[in-house]
VOGU-3710 file (C-alpha; in Angstrom, 3 decimals, decimal comma):
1> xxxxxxxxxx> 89,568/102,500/172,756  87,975/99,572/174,315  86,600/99,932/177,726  89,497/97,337/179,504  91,907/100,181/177,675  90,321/103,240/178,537  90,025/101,724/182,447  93,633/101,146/181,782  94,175/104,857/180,598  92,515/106,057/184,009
11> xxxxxxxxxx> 94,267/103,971/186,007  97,789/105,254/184,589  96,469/109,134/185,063  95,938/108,618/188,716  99,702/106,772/189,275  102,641/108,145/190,403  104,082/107,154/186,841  101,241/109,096/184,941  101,425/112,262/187,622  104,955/112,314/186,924
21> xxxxxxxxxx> 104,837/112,219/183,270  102,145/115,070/183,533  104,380/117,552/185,219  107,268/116,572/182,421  104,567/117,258/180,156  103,202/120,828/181,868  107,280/121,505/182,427  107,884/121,153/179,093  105,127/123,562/178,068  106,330/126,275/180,119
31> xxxxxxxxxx> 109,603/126,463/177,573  106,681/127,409/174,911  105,505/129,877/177,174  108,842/131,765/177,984  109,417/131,829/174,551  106,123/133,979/173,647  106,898/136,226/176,432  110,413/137,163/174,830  109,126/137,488/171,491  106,137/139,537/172,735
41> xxxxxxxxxx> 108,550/141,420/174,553  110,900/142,370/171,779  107,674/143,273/169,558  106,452/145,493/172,584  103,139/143,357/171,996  101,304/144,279/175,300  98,300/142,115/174,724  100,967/138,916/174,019  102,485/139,376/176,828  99,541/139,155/179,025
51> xxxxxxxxxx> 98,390/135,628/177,013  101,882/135,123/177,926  101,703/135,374/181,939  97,800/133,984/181,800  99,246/130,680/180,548  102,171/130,773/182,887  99,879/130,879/185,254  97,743/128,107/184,383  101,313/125,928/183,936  101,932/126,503/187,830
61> xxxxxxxxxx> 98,592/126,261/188,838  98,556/122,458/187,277  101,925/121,901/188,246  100,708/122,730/192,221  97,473/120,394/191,662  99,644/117,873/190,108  102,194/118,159/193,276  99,220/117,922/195,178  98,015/114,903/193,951  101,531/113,306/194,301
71> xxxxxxxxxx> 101,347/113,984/198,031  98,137/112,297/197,839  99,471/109,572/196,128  102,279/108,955/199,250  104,656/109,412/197,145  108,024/109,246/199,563  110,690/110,843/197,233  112,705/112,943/199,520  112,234/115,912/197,032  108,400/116,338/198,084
81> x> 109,184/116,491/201,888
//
């Protein structure tokens, strides 16, 4: 990537348009993680399970910094309050 490009790339991450499409992204993740839960679950696979609720608590951990930096942004959408 060039270094107009990859100024470009930055720029995006720290818009509302990029924050957004990071939670979609870190949403969409989360319907990976629910699935390894069930599965480890149904195989009684303790250590699984744990990975399991580790990750789903790195997915709302991002999704809260990622609110955060929304509200930062001044993002006025009536569903952020």
């Amino acid at each position: 990537m060039s270094g107009s490009a990859l100024s470009k790339a930055k720029g995006f991450k720290k818009s509302k348009s990029g924050t957004y499409l990071s939670i979609g992204t870190t949403a969409f993740g989360a319907i990976s993680v629910i699935k390894q839960a069930k599965k480890a679950r149904t195989e009684n696979d303790t250590l699984k399970l744990v990975d399991a609720v580790v990750s789903a608590a790195a997915i709302v951990t991002g999704l809260a910094i990622l609110y955060r930096e929304l509200k930062r942004l001044g993002d006025d959408d009536v569903l952020l309050g």
